[in-house]
C-alpha positions in Angstrom: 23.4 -111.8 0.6 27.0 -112.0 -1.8 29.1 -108.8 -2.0 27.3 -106.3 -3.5 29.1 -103.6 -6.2 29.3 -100.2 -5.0 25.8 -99.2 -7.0 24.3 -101.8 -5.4 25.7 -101.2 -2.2 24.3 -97.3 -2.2 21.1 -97.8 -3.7 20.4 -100.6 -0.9 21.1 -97.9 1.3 18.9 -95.2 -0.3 16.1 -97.9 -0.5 16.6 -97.8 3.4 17.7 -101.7 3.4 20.7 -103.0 4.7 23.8 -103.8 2.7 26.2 -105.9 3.0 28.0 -103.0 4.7 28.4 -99.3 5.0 28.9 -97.2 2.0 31.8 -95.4 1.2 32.3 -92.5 -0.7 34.3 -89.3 -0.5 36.0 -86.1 -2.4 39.6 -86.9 -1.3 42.3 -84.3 -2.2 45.0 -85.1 -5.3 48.2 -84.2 -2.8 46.1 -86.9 -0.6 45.8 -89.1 -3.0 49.7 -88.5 -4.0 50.8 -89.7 -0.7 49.1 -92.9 -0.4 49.2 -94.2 -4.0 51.7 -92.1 -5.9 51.6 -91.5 -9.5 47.9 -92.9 -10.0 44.8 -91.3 -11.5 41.7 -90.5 -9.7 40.3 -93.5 -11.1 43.1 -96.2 -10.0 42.9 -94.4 -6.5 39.3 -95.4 -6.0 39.8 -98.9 -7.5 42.5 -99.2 -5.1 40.7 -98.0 -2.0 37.7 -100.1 -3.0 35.4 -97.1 -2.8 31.9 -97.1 -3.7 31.2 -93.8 -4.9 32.6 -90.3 -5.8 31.7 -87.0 -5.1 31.5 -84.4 -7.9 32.5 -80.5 -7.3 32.8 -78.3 -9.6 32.4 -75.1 -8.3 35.9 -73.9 -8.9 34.9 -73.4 -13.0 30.4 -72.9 -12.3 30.6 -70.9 -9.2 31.1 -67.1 -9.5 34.1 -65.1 -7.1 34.7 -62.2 -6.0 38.5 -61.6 -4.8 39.2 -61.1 -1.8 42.4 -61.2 -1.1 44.8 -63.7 0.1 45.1 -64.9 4.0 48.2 -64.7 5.8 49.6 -67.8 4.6 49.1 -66.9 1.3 46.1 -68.9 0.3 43.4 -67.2 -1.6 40.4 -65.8 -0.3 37.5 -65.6 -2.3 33.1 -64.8 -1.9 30.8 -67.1 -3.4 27.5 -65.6 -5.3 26.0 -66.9 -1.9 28.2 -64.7 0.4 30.1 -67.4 1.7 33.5 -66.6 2.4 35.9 -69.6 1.0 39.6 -70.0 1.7 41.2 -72.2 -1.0 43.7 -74.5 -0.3 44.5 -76.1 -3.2 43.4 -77.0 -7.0 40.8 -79.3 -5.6 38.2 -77.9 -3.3 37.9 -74.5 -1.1 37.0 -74.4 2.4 34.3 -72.4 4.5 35.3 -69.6 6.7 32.6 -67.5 7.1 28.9 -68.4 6.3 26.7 -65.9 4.1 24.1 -65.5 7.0 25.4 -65.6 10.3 22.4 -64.9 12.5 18.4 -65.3 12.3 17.9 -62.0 11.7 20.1 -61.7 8.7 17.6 -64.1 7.0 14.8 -61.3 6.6 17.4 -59.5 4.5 19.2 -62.2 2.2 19.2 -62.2 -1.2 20.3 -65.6 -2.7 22.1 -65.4 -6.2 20.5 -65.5 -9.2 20.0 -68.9 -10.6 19.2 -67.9 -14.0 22.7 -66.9 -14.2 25.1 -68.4 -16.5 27.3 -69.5 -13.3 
């Protein structure tokens, strides 16, 4: 088997064959990106790191928030219609600190967000 392209490399994979190798794909941050090719779009950087697929997120503009505040540091803190607790760090993604349902028992009572909602 030759080098496959990145599509062909991932749908091997999802066919549970082997490829050639390992996919690669991942959501990396723009000040990450900066630092190891400066000045490039998201585009060059994944040409350049020979990756073979993106992730998409755009929860920032689809997802509803409420405000919550900011941390100590500053950083915003926000709830997600699904009770999540979300620091964000940066224009590119948030990060999880406190799940919606943190026990079993909460279970019985949650009530997941509307999905007919414009969000």
């Amino acid at each position: 088997m030759g080098k496959l392209t990145g599509l062909e490399r991932i749908l091997t994979a999802v066919k549970h064959q082997e490829p050639d190798v390992v996919p690669h794909f991942d959501n990396v941050a723009s000040n990450v990106r900066e630092a190891i090719l400066p000045g490039s779009s998201y585009e060059d950087f994944i040409e350049y790191m020979d990756i073979d697929a993106i992730m998409v997120s755009d929860r920032r503009q689809t997802w509803s928030y409420k405000d919550l505040g900011t941390t100590k540091t500053g950083r915003p803190l926000k709830q997600c219609q699904w009770g999540a607790t979300i620091q964000f760090t940066g224009p590119d993604s948030g990060i999880p600190m406190e799940p919606a349902i943190k026990s079993e028992k909460e279970l019985d009572t949650y009530v997941p967000p509307d999905p007919d909602l414009s969000w």
